[in-house]
C-alpha atoms as one frame of an Amber mdcrd trajectory, in Angstrom:
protein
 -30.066  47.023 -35.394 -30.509  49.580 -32.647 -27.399  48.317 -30.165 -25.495
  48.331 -33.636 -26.462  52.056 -34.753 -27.262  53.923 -31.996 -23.916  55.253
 -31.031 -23.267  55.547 -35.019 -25.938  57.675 -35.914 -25.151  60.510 -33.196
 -21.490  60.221 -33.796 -20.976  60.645 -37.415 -23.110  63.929 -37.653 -20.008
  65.574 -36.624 -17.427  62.958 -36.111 -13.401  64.419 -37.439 -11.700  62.776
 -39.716  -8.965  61.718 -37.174 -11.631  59.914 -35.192 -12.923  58.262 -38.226
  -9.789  57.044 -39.042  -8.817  55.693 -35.409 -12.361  54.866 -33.408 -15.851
  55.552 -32.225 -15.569  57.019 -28.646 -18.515  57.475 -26.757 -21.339  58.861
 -27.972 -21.760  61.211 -24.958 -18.986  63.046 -26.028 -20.045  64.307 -29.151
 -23.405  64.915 -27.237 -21.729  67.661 -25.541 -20.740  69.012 -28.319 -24.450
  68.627 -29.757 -23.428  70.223 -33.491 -26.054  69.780 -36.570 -25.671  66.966
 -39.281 -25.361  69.694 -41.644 -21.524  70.164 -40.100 -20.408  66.946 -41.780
 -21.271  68.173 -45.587 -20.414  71.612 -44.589 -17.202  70.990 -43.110 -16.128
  67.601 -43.546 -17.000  65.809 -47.089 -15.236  68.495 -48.893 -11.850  67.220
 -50.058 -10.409  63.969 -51.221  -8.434  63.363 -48.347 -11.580  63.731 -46.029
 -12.837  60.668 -47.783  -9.276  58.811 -47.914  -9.173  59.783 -43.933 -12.749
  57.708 -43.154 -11.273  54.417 -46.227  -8.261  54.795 -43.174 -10.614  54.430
 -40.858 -12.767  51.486 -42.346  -8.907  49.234 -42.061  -8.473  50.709 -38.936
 -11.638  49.298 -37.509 -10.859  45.718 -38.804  -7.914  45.788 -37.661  -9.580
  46.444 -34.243  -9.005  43.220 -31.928 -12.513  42.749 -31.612 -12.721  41.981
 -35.075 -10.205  39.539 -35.310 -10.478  38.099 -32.525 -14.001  37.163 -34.012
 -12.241  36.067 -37.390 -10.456  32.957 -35.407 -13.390  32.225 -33.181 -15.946
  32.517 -35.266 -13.572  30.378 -38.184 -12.029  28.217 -36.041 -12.446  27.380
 -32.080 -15.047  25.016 -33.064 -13.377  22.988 -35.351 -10.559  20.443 -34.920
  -7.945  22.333 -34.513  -8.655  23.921 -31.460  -8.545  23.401 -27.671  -8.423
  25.237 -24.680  -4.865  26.704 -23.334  -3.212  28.527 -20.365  -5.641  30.284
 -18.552  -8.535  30.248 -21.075 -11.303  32.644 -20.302 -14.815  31.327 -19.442
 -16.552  33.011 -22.673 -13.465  30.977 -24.999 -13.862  27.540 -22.517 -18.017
  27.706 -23.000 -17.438  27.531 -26.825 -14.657  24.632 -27.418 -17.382  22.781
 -24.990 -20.388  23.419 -27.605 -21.770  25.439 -24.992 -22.770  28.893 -26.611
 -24.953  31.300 -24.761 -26.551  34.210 -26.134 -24.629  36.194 -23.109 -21.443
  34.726 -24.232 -19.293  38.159 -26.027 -18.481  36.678 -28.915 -21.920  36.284
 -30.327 -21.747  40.198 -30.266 -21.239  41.641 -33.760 -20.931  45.530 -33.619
 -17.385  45.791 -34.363 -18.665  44.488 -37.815 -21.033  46.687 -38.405 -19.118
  49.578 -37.346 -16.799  48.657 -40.459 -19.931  48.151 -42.627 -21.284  51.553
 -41.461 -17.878  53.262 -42.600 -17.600  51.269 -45.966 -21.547  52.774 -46.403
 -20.858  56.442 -45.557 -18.102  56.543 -47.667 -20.054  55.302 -50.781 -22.947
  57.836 -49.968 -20.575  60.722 -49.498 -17.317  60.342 -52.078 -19.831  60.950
 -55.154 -20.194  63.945 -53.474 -16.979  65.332 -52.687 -16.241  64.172 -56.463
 -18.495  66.579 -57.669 -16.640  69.830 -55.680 -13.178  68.585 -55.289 -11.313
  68.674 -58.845  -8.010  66.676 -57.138 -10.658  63.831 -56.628 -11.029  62.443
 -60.092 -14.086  60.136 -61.971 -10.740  57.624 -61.345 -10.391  57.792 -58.102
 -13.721  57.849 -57.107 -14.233  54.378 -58.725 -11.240  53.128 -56.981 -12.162
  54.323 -53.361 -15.760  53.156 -54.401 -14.471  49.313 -55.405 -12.098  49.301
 -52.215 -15.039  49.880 -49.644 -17.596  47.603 -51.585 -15.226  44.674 -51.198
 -14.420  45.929 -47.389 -18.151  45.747 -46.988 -18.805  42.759 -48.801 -16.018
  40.709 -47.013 -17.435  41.773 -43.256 -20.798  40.670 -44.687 -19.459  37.174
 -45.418 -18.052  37.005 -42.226 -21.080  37.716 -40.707 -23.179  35.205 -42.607
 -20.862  32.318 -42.082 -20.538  32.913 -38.621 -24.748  33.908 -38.327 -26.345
  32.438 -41.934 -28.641  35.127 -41.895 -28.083  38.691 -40.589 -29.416  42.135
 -41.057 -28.781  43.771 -44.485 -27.966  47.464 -44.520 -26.527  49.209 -47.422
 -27.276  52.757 -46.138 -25.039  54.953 -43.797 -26.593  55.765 -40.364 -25.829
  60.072 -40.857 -29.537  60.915 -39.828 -30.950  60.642 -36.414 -34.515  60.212
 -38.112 -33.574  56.955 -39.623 -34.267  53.785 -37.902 -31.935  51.041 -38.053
 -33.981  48.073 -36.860 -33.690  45.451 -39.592 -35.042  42.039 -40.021 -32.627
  39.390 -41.044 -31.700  39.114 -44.730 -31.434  34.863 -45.361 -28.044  33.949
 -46.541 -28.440  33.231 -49.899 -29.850  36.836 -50.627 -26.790  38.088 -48.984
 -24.473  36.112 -51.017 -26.243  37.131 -54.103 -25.777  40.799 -53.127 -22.025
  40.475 -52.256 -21.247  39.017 -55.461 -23.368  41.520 -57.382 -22.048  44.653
 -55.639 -18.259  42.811 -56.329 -18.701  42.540 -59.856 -19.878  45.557 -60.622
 -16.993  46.957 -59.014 -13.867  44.364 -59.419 -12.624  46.312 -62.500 -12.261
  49.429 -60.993 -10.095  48.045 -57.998  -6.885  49.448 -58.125  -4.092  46.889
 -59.705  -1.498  48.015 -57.753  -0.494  50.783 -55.423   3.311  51.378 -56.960
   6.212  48.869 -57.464   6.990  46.468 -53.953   4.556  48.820 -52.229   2.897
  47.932 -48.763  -0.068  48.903 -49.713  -0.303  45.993 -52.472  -0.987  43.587
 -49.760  -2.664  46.024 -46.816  -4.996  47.530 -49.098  -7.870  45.713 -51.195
  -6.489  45.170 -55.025  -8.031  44.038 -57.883  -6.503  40.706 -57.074  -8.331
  40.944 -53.539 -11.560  41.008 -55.592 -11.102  38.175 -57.288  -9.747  36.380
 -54.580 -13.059  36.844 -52.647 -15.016  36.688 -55.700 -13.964  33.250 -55.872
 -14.524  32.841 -52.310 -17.830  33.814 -52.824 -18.991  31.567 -55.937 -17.171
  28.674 -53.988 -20.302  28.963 -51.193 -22.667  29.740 -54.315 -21.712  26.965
 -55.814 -20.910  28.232 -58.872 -17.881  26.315 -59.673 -16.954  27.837 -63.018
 -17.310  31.233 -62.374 -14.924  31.020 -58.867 -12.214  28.628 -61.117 -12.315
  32.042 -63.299 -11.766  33.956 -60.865  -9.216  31.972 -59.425  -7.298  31.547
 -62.761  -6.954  35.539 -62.738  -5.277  35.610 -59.487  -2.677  32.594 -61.041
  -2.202  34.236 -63.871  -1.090  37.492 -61.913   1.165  35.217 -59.847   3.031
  33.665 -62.543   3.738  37.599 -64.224   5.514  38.665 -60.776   6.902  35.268
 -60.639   8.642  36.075 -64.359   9.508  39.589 -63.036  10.954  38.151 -60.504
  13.017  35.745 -62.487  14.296  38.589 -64.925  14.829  40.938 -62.331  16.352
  38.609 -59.657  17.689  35.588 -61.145  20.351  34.860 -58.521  18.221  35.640
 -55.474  14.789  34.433 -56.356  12.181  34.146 -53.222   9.802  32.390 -55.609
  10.391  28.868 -57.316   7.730  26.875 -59.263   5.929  23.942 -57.907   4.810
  22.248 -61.145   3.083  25.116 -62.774   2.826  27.530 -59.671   5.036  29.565
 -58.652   4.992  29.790 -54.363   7.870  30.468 -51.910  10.183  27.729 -51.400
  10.762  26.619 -47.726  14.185  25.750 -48.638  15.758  27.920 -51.480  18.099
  25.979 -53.866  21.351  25.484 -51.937  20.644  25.864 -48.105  20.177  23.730
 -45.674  17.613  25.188 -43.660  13.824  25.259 -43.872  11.514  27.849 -42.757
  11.735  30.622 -45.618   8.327  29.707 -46.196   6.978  30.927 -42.723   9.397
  33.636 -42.156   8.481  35.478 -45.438   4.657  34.865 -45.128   3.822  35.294
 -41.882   7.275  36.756 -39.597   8.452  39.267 -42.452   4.527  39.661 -43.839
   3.253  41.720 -46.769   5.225  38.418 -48.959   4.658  38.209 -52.430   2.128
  35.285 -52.370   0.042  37.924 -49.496  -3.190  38.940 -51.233  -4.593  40.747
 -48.444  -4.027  40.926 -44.862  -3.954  43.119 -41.783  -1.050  45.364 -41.288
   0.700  45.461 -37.970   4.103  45.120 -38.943   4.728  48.185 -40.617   2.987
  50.401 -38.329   4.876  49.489 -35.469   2.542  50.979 -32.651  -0.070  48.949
 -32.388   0.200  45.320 -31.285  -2.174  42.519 -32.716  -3.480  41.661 -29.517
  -5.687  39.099 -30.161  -3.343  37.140 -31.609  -1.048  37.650 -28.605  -3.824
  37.081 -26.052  -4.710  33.692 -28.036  -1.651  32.197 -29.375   1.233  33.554
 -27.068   3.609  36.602 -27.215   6.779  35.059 -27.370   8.035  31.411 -27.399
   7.560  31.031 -23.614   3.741  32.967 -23.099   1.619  30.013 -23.416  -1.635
  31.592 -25.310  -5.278  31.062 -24.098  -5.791  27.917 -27.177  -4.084  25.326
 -28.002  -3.951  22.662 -30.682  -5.139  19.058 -29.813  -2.210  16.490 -29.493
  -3.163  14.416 -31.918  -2.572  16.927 -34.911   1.119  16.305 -33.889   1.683
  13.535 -32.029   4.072  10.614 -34.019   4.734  13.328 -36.985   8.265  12.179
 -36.514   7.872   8.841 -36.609   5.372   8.537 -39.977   2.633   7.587 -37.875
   0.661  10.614 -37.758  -2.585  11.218 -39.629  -2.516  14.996 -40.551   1.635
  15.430 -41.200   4.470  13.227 -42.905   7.467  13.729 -40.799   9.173  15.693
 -44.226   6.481  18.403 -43.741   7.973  21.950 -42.429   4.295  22.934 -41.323
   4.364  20.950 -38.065   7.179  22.092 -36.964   6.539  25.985 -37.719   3.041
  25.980 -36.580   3.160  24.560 -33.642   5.104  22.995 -30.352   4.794  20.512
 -27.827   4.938  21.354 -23.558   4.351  19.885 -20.568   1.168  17.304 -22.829
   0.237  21.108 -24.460   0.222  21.421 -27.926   0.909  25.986 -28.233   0.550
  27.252 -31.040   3.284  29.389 -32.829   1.951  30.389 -36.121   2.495  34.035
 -35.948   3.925  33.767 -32.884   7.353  32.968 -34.174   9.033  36.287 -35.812
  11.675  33.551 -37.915  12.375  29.786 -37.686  14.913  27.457 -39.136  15.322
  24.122 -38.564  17.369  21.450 -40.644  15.650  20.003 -43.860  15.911  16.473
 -42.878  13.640  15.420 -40.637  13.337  11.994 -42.356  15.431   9.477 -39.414
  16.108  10.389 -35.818  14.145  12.691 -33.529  12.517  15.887 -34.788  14.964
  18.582 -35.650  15.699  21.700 -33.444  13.495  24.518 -34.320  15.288  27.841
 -33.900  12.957  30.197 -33.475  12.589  33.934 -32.240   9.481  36.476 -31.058
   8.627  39.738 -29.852   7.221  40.333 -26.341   4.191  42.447 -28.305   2.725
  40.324 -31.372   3.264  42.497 -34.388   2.407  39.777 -36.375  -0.297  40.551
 -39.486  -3.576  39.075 -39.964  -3.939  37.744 -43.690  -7.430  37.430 -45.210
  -6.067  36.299 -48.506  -2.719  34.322 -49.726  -1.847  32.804 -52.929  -2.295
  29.148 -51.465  -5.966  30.442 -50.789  -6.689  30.703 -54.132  -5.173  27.190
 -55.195  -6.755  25.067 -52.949  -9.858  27.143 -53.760  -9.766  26.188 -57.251
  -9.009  22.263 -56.627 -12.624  22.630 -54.542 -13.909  23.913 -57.293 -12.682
  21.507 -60.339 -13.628  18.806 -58.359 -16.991  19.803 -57.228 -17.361  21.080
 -61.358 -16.474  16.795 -62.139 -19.098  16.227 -59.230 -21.608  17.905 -61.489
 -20.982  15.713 -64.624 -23.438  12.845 -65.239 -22.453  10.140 -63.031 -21.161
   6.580 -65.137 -19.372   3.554 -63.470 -15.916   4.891 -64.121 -14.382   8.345
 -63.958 -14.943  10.109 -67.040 -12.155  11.495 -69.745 -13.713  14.971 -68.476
 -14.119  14.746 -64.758 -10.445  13.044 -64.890  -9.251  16.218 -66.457 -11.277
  18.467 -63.962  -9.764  15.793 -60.813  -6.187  16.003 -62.515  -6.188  20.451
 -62.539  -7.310  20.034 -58.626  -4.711  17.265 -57.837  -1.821  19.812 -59.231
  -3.135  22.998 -57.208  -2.912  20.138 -53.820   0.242  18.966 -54.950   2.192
  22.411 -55.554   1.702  23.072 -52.556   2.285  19.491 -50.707   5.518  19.679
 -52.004   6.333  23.000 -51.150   5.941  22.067 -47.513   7.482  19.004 -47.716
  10.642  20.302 -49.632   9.829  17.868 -52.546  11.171  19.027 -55.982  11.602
  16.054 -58.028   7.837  14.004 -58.697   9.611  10.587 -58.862  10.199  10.548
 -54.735   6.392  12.053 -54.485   4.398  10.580 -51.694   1.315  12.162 -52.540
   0.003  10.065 -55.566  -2.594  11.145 -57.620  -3.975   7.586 -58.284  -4.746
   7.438 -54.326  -7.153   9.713 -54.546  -8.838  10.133 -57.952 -11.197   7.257
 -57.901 -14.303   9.318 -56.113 -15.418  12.904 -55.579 -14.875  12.072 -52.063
 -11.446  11.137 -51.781 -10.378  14.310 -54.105 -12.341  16.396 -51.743 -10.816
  14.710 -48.644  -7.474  14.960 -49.939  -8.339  18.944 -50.405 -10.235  19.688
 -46.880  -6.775  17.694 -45.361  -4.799  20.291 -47.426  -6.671  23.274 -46.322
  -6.428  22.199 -42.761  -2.518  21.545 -43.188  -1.846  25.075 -44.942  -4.503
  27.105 -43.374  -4.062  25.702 -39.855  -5.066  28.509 -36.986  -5.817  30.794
 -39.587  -9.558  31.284 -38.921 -10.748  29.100 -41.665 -11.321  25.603 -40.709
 -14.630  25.998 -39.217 -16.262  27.935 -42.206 -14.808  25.355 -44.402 -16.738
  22.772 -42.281 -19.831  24.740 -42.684 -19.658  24.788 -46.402 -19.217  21.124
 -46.676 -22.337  20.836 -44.871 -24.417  22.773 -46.705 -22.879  21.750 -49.959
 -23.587  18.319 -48.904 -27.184  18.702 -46.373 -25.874  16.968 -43.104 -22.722
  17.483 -41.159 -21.965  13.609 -40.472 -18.577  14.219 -42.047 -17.917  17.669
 -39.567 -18.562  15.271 -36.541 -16.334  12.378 -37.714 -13.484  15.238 -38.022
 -14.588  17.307 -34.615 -15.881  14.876 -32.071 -11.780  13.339 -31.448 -10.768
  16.850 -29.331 -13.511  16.298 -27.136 -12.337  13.910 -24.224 -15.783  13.665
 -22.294 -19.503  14.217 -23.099 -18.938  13.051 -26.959 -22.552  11.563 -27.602
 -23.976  15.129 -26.342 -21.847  16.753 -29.098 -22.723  14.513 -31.489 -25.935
  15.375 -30.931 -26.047  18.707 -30.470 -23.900  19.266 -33.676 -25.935  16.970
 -36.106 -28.383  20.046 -36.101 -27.855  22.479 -39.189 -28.675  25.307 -36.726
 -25.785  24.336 -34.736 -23.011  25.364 -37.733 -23.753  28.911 -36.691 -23.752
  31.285 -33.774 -26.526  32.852 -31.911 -27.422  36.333 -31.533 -26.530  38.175
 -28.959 -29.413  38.477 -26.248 -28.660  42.169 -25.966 -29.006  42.143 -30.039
 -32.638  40.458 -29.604 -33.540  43.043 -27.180 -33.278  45.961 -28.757 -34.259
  44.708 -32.474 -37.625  42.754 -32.040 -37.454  41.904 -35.722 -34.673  39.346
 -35.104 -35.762  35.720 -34.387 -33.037  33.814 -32.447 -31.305  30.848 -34.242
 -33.558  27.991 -32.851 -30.409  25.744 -32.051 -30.201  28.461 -29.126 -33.689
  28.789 -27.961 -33.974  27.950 -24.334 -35.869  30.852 -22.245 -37.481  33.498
 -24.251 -38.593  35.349 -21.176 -35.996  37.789 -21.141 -37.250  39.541 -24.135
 -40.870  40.192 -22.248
């Protein structure tokens, strides 16, 4: 953990709480300063907005580009959606070919653990500054406490899905006498901890920040919590308890969605699908698609946003990784693209992954010149006409910025649906098998087919269920058809959002092989196919390598053995 700590450890002996709140600079700076450790609980941890200044600076680090940059790759380049774009760098090109180095720079994980470090100092040192600073109350100590464990926990499960196992620290590096050189924790014991330290926390997470306030979505909530609570019992497998968790998150849904109603009657951004209450992509009345996208992700901080990463507000900061990968505007071609095939024929009903009624294709992406660029969060608005059902695709008015503002969401309310379908149907799964479909796993099967379905017919402007094209009887005669129907869902709503690969990891570890990864995967690549196949039917393979700088400096790490070629750097 050396390469991880090193810089830490010197820095935050006397580190200000504007640094904290921006970024590490170098550690030879402070070095010149050389002051004691004793200055930070002298001079720092002393009020309640020192600690407030460093909870700043845990966002502010991920909302650091290296950090989400590693969010898509990490969640995404290797799946299906993915390709390479206009001038793709070498590290990006190595990975969409399945060829990942140890030297390649996104196997490095520091910008991580720099988060983790902040979320730990803060939880050694607010119980502190509780004690001597009245203004900071038993309340709001519990508060900043359940706000950094979730921050912490949720870089944690980033790390193990992209790694499976990864060094545990809970501890701050404040002491130059400490060494940080930690063995890997296996991924189950991590995901036993996260959801531990969550629940013993959940209930003191703020509910809400003050009426329509920013800070409801840019700042972890109660409903945040849950939401990765959920998250985290869905790779547990511990169906129930994330459906729970889930239902608290639908539950606070449907009360804005009434406030909403009483409050707004005539001008009402949400409108139920079935049960659920999401925005419509087409309010009653208008013509025009697109509301979906532009509140969600051009306007951002929506009211179906759970948590995500604020660039929009701030106005001074760019989100450069999404720039860099996606595009800047409607003419910079980003460094990936989608594979044709996710859009090719949409208009004409032939395609696999879109009916020609569904608004997603035609927000999230465009064809160029046999490119496929992406343009969620590219595009600021869009509006196109609703029907799309004869002719040629419609016209998709769009604008962007030259400098992506866009913001990163973790969390949405569509998240959380699709999350529970997984989960109902996994929960039938579980029931005694019998040679038909049980009165009970039809009633599990039947709750997962309405989350899917809300939000099918959201996209595809579908209001009434008699013109429904998504039937439930197409899909609810196996647990493998429900689950299909939900993994083609997730890809559909969650395209480019840095989840399809990790939900491709936990279908095969839920299930022990990943034949049903390659079947999806293996159509992008146009050359070298039985290689891939190969190289991806390995369990190993789902994850990432260390970094060879990483295995250096921390002899207790073992690499991942997908990756072992030449351990003769390490003598």
């Amino acid at each position: 953990m050396k390469t991880i700590y090193s810089c830490t450890k010197k820095v935050l002996g006397s580190i200000s709480a504007l640094m904290l709140a921006l970024s590490f600079t170098s550690c030879e700076d402070f070095l010149s300063i050389t002051p004691t450790n004793d200055i930070v609980l002298e001079n720092f941890w002393t009020e309640e907005a020192d600690v407030y200044s460093v909870v700043n600076g845990c966002y502010a680090q991920l909302e650091n580009s290296d950090c989400i940059s590693r969010m898509i790759v990490w969640g995404e380049l290797r799946s299906d959606n993915m390709t390479n774009g206009s001038g793709t760098p070498n590290d990006i090109l190595q990975i969409l070919k399945e060829n990942i180095l140890e030297t390649n720079s996104y196997t490095k994980w520091d910008c991580f653990y720099q988060c983790i470090n902040r979320c730990n100092t803060v939880l050694h040192y607010a119980p502190e500054v509780n004690k001597i600073d009245p203004n900071f109350t038993d309340s709001e100590l519990r508060a900043t406490m359940a706000e950094v464990t979730v921050l912490r926990a949720l870089c944690y499960f980033y790390l193990i899905r992209a790694y499976r196992d990864v060094p545990y620290v809970t501890e701050p590096s404040i002491d130059d006498n400490i060494e940080f050189m930690a063995p890997a924790t296996k991924f189950d014991a991590i995901l036993d901890s996260l959801i531990t330290d969550v629940e013993a926390v959940k209930e003191n997470a703020v509910r809400s920040y003050g009426e329509k306030s920013i800070e409801n979505t840019t700042r972890i909530t109660r409903w945040a919590a849950y939401s990765l609570l959920a998250d985290l019992y869905l790779w547990k497998g511990n169906y129930q308890a994330c459906i729970d968790n889930c239902d608290k998150v639908i539950s606070h849904m449907k009360e804005i969605y009434d406030e909403e109603l009483e409050e707004n009657p005539s001008s009402m951004t949400l409108e139920l699908y079935g049960e659920y209450p999401l925005i419509s992509e087409c309010p009653s009345g208008s013509t025009n698609a697109g509301n979906t996208y532009n509140e969600i992700f051009g306007k951002g901080n929506s009211l179906e946003s759970i948590f995500e990463l604020n660039f929009i507000e701030r106005q001074s900061v760019s989100n450069s990784s999404v720039g860099n990968f996606y595009g800047s505007t409607s003419n910079t071609a980003g460094q990936i693209a989608a594979p044709s095939y996710l859009i090719n024929e949409a208009i004409s009903g032939n395609n696999t992954y879109f009916k020609k009624t569904d608004c997603r294709f035609l927000e999230n992406m465009r064809e160029e010149s046999s490119k496929v660029y992406i343009t969620k969060y590219v595009y600021e608005d869009v509006s196109f006409r609703t029907s799309t059902t004869t002719g040629a695709a419609p016209t998709v008015n769009h604008s962007s910025n030259d400098e992506n503002m866009a913001n990163w969401i973790i969390y949405r309310f569509s998240d959380v649906l699709l999350m529970k379908a997984e989960a109902e149907v996994e929960l039938a799964g579980n029931i005694v098998p019998t040679d038909t479909i049980s009165a009970e796993q039809t009633q599990h099967y039947r709750k997962a087919f309405s989350c899917v379905s809300a939000i099918w017919k959201r996209a595809n402007n579908k209001r009434i269920s008699t013109v429904d094209t998504l039937v439930y009887g197409d899909y609810s005669g196996s647990r493998i058809t429900m689950e299909d129907l939900i993994f083609d869902e997730r890809q559909r709503e969650f395209m480019f959002e840095g989840k399809r690969w990790f939900d491709f990891v936990r279908l095969c570890r839920r299930e022990g092989d990943n034949n049903r990864m390659i079947q999806k995967v293996l159509p992008k690549f146009e050359e070298n196919s039985s290689q891939i196949r190969i190289k991806l039917s390995s369990a190993d393979a789902l994850y990432f390598p260390y970094n060879r700088q990483e295995l250096k400096v921390n002899t207790q790490l073992s690499q991942n053995p997908a990756y072992i070629l030449d351990d003769s750097f390490k003598k």
